[in-house]
DRENDO-1510 file (C-alpha; in Angstrom, 1 decimal, always signed):
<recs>
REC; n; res; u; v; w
REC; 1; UNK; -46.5; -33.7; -42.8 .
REC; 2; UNK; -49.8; -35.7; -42.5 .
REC; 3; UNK; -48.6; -37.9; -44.5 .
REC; 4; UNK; -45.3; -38.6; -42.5 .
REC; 5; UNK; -47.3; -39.0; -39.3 .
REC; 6; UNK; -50.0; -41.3; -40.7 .
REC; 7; UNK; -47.2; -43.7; -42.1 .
REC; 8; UNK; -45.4; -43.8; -38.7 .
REC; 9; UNK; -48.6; -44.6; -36.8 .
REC; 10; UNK; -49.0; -47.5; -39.1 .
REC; 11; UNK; -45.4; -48.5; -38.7 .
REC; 12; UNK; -45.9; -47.9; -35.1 .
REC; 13; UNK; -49.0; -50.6; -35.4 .
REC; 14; UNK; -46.7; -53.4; -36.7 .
REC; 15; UNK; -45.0; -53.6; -33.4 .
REC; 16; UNK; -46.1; -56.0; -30.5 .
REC; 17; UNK; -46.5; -54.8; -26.9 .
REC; 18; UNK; -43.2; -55.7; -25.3 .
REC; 19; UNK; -41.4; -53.8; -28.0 .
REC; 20; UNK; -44.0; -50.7; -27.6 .
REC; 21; UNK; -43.4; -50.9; -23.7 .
REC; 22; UNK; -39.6; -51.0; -24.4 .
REC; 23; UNK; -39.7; -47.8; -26.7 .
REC; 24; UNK; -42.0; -46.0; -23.6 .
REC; 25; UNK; -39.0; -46.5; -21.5 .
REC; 26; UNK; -36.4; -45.2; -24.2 .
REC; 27; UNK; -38.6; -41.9; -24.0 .
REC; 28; UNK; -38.7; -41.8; -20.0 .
REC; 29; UNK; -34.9; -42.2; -20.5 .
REC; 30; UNK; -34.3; -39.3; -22.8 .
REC; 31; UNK; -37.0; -37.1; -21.2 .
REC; 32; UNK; -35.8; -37.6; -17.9 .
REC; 33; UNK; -32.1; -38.0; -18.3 .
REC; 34; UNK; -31.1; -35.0; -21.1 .
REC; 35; UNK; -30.5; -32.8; -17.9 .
REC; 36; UNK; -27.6; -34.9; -16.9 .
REC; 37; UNK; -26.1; -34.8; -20.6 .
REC; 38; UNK; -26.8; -31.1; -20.8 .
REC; 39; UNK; -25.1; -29.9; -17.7 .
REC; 40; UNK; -22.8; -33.1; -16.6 .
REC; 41; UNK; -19.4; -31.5; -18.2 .
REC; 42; UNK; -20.1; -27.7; -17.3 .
REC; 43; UNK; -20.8; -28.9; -13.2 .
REC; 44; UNK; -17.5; -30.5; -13.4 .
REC; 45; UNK; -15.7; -27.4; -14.4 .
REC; 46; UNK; -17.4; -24.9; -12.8 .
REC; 47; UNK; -17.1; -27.1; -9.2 .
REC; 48; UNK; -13.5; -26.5; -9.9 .
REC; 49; UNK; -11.6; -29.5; -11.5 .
REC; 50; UNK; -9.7; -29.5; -14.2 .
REC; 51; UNK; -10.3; -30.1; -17.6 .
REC; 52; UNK; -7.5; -33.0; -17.6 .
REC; 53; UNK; -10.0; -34.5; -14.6 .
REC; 54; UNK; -13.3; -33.8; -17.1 .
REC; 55; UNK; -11.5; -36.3; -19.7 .
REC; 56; UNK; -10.7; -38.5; -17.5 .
REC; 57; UNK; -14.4; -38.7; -15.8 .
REC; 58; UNK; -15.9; -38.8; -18.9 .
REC; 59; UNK; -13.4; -41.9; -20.1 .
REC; 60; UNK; -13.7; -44.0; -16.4 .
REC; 61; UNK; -17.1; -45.3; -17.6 .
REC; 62; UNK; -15.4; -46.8; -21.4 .
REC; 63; UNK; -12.8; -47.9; -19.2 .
REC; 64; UNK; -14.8; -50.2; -17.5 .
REC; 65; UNK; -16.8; -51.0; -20.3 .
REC; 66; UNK; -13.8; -51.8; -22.1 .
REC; 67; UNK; -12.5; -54.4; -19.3 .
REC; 68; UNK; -15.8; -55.6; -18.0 .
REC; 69; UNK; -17.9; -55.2; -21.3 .
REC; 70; UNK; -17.9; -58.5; -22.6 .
REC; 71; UNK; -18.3; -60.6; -19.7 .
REC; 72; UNK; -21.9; -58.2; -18.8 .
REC; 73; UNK; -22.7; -59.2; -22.4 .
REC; 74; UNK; -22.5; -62.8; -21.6 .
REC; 75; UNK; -24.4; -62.0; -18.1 .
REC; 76; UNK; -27.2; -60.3; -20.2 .
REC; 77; UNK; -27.6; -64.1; -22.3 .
REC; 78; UNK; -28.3; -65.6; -18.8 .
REC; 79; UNK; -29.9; -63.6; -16.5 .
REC; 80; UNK; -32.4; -62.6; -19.6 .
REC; 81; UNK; -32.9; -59.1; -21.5 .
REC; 82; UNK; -35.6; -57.7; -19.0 .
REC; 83; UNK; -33.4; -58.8; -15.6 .
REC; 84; UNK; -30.5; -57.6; -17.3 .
REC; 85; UNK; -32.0; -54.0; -18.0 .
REC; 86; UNK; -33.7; -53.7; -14.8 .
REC; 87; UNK; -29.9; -54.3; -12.5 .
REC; 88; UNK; -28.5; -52.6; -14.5 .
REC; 89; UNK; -30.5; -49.2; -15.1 .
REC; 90; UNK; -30.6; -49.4; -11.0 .
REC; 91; UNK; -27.3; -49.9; -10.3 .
REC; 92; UNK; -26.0; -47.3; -13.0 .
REC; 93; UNK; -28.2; -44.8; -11.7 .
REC; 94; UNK; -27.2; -45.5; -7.9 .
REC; 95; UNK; -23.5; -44.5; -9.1 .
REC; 96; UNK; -24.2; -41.5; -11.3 .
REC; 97; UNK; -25.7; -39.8; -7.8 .
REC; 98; UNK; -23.0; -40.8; -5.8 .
REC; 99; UNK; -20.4; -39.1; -8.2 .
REC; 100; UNK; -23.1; -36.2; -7.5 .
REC; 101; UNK; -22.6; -35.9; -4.0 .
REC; 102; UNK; -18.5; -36.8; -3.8 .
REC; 103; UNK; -16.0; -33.9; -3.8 .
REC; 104; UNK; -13.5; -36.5; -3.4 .
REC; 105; UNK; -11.5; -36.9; -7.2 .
REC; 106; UNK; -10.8; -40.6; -6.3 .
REC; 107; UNK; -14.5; -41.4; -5.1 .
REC; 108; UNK; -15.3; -39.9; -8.2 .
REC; 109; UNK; -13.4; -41.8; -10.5 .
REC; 110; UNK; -14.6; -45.1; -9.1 .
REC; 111; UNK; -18.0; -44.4; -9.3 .
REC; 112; UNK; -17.6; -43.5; -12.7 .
REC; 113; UNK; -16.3; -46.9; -13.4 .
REC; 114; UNK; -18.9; -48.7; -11.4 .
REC; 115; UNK; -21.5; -46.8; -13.5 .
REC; 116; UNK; -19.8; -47.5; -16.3 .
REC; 117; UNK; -19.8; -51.8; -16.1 .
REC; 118; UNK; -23.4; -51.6; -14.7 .
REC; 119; UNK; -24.4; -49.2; -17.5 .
REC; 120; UNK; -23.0; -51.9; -19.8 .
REC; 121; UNK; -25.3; -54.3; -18.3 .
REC; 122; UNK; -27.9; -52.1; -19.4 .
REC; 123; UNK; -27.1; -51.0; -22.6 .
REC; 124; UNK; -25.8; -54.3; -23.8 .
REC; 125; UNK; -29.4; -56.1; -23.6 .
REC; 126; UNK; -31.2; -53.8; -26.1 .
REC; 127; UNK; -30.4; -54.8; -29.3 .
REC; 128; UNK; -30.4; -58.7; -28.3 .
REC; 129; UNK; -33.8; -58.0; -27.0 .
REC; 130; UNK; -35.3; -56.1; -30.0 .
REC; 131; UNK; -33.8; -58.8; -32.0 .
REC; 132; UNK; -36.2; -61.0; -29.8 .
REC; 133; UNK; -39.3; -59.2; -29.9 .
REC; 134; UNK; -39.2; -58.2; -34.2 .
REC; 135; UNK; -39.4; -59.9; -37.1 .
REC; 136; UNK; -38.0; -59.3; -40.6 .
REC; 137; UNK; -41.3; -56.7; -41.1 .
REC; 138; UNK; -40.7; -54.7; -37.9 .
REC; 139; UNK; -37.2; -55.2; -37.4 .
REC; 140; UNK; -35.7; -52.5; -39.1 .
REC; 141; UNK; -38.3; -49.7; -37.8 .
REC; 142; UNK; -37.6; -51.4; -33.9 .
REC; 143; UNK; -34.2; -50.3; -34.0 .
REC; 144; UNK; -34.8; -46.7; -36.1 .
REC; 145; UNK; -37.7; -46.4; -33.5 .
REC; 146; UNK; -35.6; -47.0; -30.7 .
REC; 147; UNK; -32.7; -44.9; -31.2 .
REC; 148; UNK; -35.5; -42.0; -32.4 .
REC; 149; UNK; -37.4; -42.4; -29.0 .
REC; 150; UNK; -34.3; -41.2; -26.9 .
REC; 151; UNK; -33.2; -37.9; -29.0 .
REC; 152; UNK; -37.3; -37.2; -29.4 .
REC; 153; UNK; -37.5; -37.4; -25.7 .
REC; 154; UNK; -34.6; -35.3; -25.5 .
REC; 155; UNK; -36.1; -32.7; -27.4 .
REC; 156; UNK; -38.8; -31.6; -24.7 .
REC; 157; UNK; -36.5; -32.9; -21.8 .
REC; 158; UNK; -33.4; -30.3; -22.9 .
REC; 159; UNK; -35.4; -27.6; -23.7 .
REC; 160; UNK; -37.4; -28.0; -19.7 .
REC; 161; UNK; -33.6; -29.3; -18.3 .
REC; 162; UNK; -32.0; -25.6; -19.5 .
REC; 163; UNK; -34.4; -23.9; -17.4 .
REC; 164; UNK; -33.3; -26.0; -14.4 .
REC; 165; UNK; -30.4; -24.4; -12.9 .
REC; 166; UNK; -32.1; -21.3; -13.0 .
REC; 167; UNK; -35.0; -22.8; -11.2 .
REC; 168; UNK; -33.1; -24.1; -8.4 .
REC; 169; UNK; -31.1; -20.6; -7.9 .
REC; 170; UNK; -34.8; -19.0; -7.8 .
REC; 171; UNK; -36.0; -21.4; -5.8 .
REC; 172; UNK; -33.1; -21.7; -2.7 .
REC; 173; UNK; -31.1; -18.6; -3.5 .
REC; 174; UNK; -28.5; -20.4; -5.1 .
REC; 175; UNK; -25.7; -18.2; -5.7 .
REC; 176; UNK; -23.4; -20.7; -7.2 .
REC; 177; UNK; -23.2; -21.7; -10.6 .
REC; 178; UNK; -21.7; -25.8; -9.6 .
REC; 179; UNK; -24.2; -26.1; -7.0 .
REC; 180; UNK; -27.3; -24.7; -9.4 .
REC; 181; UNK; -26.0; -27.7; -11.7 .
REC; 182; UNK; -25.5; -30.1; -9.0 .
REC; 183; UNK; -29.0; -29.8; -8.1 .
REC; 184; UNK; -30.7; -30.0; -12.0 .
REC; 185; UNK; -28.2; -33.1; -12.6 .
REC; 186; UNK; -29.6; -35.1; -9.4 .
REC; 187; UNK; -33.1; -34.0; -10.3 .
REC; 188; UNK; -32.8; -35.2; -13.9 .
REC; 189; UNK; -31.3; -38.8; -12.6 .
REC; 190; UNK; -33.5; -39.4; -9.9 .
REC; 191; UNK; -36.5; -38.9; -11.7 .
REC; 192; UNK; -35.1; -41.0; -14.8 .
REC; 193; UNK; -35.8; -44.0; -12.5 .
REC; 194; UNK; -39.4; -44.1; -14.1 .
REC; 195; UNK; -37.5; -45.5; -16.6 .
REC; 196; UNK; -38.0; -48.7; -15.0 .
REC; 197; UNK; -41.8; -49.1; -15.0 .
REC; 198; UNK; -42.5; -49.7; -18.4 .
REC; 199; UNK; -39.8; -52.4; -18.3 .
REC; 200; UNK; -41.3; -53.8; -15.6 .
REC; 201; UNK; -44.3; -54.7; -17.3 .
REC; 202; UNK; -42.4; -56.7; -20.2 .
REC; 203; UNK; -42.9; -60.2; -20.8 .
REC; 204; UNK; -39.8; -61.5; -22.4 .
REC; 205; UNK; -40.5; -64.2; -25.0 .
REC; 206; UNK; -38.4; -67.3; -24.5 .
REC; 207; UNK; -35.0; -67.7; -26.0 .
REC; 208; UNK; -34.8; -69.7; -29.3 .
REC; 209; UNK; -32.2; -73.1; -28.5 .
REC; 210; UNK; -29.6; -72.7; -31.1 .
REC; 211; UNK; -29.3; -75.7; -33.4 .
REC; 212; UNK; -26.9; -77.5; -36.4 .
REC; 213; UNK; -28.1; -77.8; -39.8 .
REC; 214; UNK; -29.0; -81.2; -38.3 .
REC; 215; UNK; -31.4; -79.8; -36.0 .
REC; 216; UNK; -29.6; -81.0; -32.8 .
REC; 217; UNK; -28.9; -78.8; -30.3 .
REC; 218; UNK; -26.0; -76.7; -30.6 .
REC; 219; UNK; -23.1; -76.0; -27.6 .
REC; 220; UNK; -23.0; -72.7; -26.7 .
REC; 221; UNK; -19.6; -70.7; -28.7 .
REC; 222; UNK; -16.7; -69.8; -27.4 .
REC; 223; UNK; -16.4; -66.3; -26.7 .
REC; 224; UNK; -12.9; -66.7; -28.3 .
REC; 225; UNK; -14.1; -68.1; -31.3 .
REC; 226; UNK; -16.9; -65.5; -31.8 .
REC; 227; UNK; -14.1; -62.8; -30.8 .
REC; 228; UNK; -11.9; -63.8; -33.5 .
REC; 229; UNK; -14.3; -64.7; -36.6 .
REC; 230; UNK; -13.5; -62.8; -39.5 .
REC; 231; UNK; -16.9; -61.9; -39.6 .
REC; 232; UNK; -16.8; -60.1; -36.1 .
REC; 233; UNK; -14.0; -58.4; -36.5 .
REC; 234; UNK; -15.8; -56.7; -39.9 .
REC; 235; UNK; -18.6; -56.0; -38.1 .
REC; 236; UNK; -16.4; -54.5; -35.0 .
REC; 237; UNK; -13.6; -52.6; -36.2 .
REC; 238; UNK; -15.5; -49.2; -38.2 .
REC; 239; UNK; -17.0; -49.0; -34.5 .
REC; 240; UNK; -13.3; -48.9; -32.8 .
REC; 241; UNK; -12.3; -46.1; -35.7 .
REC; 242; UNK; -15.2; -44.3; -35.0 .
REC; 243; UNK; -15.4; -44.7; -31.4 .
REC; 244; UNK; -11.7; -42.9; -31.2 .
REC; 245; UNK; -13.1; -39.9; -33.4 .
REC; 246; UNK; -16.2; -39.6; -31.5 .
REC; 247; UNK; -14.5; -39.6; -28.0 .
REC; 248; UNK; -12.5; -36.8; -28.6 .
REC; 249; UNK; -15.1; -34.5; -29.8 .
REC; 250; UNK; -19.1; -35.4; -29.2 .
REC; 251; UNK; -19.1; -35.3; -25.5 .
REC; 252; UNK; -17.6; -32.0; -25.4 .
REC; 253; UNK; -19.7; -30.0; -28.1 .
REC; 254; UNK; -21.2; -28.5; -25.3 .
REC; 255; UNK; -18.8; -26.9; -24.0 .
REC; 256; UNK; -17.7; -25.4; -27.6 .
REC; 257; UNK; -20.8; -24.0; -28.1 .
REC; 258; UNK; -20.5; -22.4; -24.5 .
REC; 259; UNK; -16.7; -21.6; -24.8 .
REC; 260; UNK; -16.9; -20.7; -29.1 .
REC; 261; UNK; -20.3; -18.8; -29.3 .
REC; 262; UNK; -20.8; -17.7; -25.8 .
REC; 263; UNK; -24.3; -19.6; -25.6 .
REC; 264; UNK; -26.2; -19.2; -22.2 .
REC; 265; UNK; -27.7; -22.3; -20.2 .
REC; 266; UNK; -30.8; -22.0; -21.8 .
REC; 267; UNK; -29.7; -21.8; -25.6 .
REC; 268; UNK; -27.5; -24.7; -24.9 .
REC; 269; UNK; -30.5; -26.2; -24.0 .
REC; 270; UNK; -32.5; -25.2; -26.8 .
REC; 271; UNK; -29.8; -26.2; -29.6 .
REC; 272; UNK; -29.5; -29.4; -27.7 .
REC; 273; UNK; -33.1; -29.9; -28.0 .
REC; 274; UNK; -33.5; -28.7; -31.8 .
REC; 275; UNK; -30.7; -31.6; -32.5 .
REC; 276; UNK; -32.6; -34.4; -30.7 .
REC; 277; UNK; -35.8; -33.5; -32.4 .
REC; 278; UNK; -34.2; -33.9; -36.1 .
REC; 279; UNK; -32.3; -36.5; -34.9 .
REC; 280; UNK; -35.5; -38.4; -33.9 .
REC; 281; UNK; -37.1; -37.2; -36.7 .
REC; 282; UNK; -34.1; -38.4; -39.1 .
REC; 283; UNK; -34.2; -42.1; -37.6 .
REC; 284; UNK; -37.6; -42.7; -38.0 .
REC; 285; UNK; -37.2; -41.7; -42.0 .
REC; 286; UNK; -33.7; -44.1; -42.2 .
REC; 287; UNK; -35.9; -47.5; -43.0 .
REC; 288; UNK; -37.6; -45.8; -45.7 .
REC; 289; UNK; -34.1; -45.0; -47.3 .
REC; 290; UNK; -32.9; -48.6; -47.2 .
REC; 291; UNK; -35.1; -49.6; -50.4 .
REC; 292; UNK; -34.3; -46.3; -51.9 .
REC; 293; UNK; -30.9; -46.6; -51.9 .
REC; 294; UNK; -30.3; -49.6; -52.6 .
REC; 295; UNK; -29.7; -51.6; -48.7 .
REC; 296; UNK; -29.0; -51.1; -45.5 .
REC; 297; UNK; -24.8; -50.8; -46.0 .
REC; 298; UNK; -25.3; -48.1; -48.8 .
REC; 299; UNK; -27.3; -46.0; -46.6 .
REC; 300; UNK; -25.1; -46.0; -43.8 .
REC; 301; UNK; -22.1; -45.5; -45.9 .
REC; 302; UNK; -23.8; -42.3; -48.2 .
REC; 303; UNK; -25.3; -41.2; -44.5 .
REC; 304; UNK; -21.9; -41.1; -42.8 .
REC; 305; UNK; -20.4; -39.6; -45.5 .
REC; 306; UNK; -22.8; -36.9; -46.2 .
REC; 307; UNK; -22.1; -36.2; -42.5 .
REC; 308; UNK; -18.7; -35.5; -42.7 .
REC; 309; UNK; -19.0; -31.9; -44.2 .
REC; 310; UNK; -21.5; -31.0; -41.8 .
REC; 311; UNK; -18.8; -31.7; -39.0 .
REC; 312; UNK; -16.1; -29.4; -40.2 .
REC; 313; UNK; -18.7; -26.7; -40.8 .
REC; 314; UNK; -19.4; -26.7; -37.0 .
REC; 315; UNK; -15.2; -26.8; -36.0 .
REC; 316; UNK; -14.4; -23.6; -39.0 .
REC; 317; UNK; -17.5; -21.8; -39.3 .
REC; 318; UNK; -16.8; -18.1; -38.1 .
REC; 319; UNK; -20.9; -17.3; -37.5 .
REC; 320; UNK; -22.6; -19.2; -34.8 .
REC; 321; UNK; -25.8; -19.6; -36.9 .
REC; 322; UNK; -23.8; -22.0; -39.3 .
REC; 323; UNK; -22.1; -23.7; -36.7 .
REC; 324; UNK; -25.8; -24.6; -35.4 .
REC; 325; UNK; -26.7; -25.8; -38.9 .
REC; 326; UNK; -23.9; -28.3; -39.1 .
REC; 327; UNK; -24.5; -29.1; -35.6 .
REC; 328; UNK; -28.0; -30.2; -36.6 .
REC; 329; UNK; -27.3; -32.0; -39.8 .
REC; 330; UNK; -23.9; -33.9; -38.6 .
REC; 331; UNK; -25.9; -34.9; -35.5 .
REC; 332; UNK; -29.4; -36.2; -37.7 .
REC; 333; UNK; -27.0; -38.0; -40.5 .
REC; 334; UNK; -24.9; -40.1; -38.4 .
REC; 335; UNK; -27.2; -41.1; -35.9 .
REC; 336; UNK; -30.2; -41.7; -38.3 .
REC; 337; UNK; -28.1; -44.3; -39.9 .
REC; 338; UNK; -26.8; -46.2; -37.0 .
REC; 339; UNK; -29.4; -48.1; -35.9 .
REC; 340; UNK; -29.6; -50.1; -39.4 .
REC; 341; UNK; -26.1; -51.2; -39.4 .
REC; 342; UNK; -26.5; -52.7; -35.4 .
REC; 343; UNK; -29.3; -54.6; -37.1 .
REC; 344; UNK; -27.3; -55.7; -39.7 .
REC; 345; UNK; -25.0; -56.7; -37.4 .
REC; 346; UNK; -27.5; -59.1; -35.3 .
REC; 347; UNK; -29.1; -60.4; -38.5 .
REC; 348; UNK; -26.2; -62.1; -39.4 .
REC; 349; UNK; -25.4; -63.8; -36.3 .
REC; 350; UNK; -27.7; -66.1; -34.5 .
REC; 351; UNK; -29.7; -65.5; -31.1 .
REC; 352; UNK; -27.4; -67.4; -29.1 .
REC; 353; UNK; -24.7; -64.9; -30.2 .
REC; 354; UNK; -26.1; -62.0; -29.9 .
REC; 355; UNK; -25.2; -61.0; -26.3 .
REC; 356; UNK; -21.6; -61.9; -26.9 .
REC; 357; UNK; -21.4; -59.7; -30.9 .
REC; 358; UNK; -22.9; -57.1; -29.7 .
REC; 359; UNK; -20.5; -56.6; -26.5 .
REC; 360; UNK; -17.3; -57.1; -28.8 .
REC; 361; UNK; -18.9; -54.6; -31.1 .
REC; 362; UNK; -19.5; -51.5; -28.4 .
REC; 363; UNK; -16.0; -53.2; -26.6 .
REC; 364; UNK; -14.2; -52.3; -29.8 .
REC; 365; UNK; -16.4; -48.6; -29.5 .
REC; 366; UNK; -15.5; -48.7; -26.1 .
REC; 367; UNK; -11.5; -48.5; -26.6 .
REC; 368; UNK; -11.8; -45.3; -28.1 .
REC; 369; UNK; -14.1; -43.8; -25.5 .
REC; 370; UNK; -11.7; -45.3; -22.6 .
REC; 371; UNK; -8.7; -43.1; -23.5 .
REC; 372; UNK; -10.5; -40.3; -26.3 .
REC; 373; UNK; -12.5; -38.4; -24.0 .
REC; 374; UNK; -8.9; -37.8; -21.7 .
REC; 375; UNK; -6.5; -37.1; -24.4 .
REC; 376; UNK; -9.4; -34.4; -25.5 .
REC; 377; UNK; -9.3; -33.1; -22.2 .
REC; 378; UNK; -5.3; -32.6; -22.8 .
REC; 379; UNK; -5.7; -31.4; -26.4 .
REC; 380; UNK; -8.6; -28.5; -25.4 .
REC; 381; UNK; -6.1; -27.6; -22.3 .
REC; 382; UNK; -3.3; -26.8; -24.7 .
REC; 383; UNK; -4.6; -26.5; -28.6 .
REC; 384; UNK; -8.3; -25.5; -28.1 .
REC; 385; UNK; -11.1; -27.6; -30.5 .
REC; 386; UNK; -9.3; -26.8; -34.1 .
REC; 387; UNK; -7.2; -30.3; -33.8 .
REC; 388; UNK; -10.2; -32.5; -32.4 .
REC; 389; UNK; -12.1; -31.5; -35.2 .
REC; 390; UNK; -9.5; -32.4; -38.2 .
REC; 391; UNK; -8.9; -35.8; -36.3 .
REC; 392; UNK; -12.6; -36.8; -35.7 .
REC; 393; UNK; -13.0; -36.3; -39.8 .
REC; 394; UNK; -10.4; -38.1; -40.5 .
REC; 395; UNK; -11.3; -41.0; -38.2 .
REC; 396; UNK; -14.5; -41.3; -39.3 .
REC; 397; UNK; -13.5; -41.0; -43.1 .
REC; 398; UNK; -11.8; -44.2; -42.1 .
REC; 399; UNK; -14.4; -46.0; -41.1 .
REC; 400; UNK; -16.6; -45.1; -44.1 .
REC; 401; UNK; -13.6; -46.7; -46.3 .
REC; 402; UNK; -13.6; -49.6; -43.9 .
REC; 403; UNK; -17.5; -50.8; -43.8 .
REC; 404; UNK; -17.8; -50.1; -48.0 .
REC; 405; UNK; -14.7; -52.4; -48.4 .
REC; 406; UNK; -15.8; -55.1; -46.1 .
REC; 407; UNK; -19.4; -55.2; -46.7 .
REC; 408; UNK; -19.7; -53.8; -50.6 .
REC; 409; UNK; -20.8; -57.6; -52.0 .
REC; 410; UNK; -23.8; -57.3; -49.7 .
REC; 411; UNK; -24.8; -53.5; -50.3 .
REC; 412; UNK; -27.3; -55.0; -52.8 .
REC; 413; UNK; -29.4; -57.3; -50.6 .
REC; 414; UNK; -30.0; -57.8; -46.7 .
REC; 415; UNK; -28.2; -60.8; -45.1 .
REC; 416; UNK; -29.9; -64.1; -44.7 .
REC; 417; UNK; -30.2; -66.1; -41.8 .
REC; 418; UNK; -27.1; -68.2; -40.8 .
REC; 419; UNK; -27.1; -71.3; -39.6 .
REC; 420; UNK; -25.1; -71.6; -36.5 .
REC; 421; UNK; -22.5; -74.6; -37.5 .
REC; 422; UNK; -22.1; -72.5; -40.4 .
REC; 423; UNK; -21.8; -68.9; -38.5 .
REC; 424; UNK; -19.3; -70.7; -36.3 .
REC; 425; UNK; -16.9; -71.9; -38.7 .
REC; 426; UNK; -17.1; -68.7; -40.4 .
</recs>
């Protein structure tokens, strides 16, 4: 264990400040914002909507995403990473307590979406700007560092967010389950505005001019053309397979565990916070696998796959104990994994593309979360969790297949850089 901490520190060390000051906001964000994860779905039911209306909230923000995703990629390249982040956080956030406060179905549908695009904005600027800020030392551990610093913040921000509701009924005499929930979910996003000072204090390097193997400057691609590169598409569609398995199932395992194994508030939160903490814990240790196994596409296939069993152990186990155990392990394998494969993505396109890959990549995710999360909604209503379960393992068996047959000649060796006249013709 001293050992594993003394090696992150030192991994820690090889990063420069604006990426340290970007991780410190990744932790605000997953300290401050695990409430709203936690308690989001059960509000919504227990203020008395359907569970036909839960999909459908929960798919309004992929909706958007889906149409508006791409163009709030191409903002991101020119407003700049740090602007990008900043509107977008703040205008997400404003939406997310407005859907708090509306009892209206409609308002809260189109709130949703606004969050949703503005979200995007958001979201979408990350991985162009730790492509910025690393180099081929600190790249890989940015990105495994950066998805850890969320579910580690998560930990201690689940276990202190299960205690809320019960907090706020202490507190007011809060009889009502909805409005104990309602209060907790408008603390946990109001606060998570702190979010925004560490960002605030980032100085975004300049952006590289993209150039020809001549070393002219190069015109800007076509969105088109980068939509419809062979390479792209490789890169995009194991995120729309999984996307459609994860829609159905990962946004409402909280409500299985609560429905399934009777769990209180507080040992959702617990579990919840158990799952971050390997999670975190399991993407710090993914760069260290890379050389072990032999690159970056062999560990997230072997990761992804190892996952799979883990999954239907959760949907089929009889005891909750064992459920909780594949919980854990699906949750630690798949995510621990991801963060390597978006930088594989960015390393083999230039900076002047990455705004405009990445937002095809989570707008190819985002197709399955725009419908996935309703049809769930339907499929729980009428079947219960037993279908979602066989489908999500199916789906993501898929993808596996898919990502080992299009990227198997380079499981052996990371990519190179690629010039752009080259990337573009590609």
């Amino acid at each position: 264990m001293k050992t594993f901490i003394h090696s992150t520190l030192n991994q820690f060390r090889l990063l420069n400040r604006p990426a340290r000051l970007f991780l410190l906001a990744l932790f605000f964000d997953g300290l401050l914002f695990s409430g709203f994860s936690l308690f989001f779905n059960l509000y919504i039911i227990d203020a008395g909507f359907s569970r036909d209306f839960l999909g459908l909230v929960n798919a309004a923000p992929s909706i958007s995403a889906l149409l508006l995703g791409v163009p709030m990629g191409l903002l991101s390249d020119r407003l700049g990473r740090k602007r990008s982040m900043i509107i977008g956080f703040t205008l997400a956030n404003f939406a997310i307590i407005g859907m708090l406060f509306s009892h209206s179905e409609a308002a809260i549908i189109s709130l949703a979406l606004v969050w949703g695009v503005t979200g995007q904005l958001y979201f979408l600027s990350h991985a162009p700007f730790m492509m910025k800020v690393s180099d081929d030392k600190s790249r890989d551990i940015l990105f495994s560092f950066s998805f850890a610093m969320f579910p580690l913040a998560s930990t201690l921000g689940s276990i202190l967010a299960g205690y809320l509701p019960g907090v706020f009924r202490d507190m007011f005499g809060i009889s009502s389950s909805a409005t104990a929930y309602q209060a907790a979910l408008i603390f946990s996003v109001t606060a998570s505005f702190l979010v925004l000072l560490p960002i605030a204090f980032i100085r975004e390097p300049k952006t590289v001019p993209a150039k020809t193997e001549n070393g002219e400057p190069a015109n800007r691609p076509s969105i088109w053309k980068v939509l419809f590169r062979s390479l792209t598409l490789k890169l995009s569609i194991p995120n729309l397979v999984i996307g459609f398995g994860a829609a159905m199932l990962v946004p409402y395992f909280n409500v299985f565990f609560a429905e399934r194994h009777q769990m209180s508030d507080s040992s959702l939160g617990l579990l919840f916070s158990l799952g971050s903490l390997i999670t975190g814990v399991g993407c710090i240790i993914g760069p260290r696998l890379v050389g072990n196994l032999g690159g970056k596409i062999r560990t997230v296939v072997i990761g992804q796959a190892a996952s799979l069993g883990f999954l239907l152990l959760i949907g089929f186990s009889p005891w909750p104990w064992l459920a909780v155990i594949g919980f854990l392990a699906r949750g630690a394998l798949m995510n621990m994994v991801a963060p390597l494969f978006d930088a594989f993505s960015l390393e083999l396109t230039h900076e002047s593309e990455h705004g405009a890959v990445n937002s095809i990549r989570n707008l190819a995710w985002n197709v399955g979360w725009a419908v996935g999360p309703y049809i769930s909604g339907v499929v729980q209503q009428r079947w219960g969790f037993t279908p979602l379960f066989i489908n999500t393992a199916v789906l993501y068996a898929l993808a596996i297949g898919l990502t080992w047959l299009f990227f198997r000649p380079r499981a052996h060796r990371d990519p190179l850089p690629v010039p752009v006249s080259d990337n573009i013709s590609s």
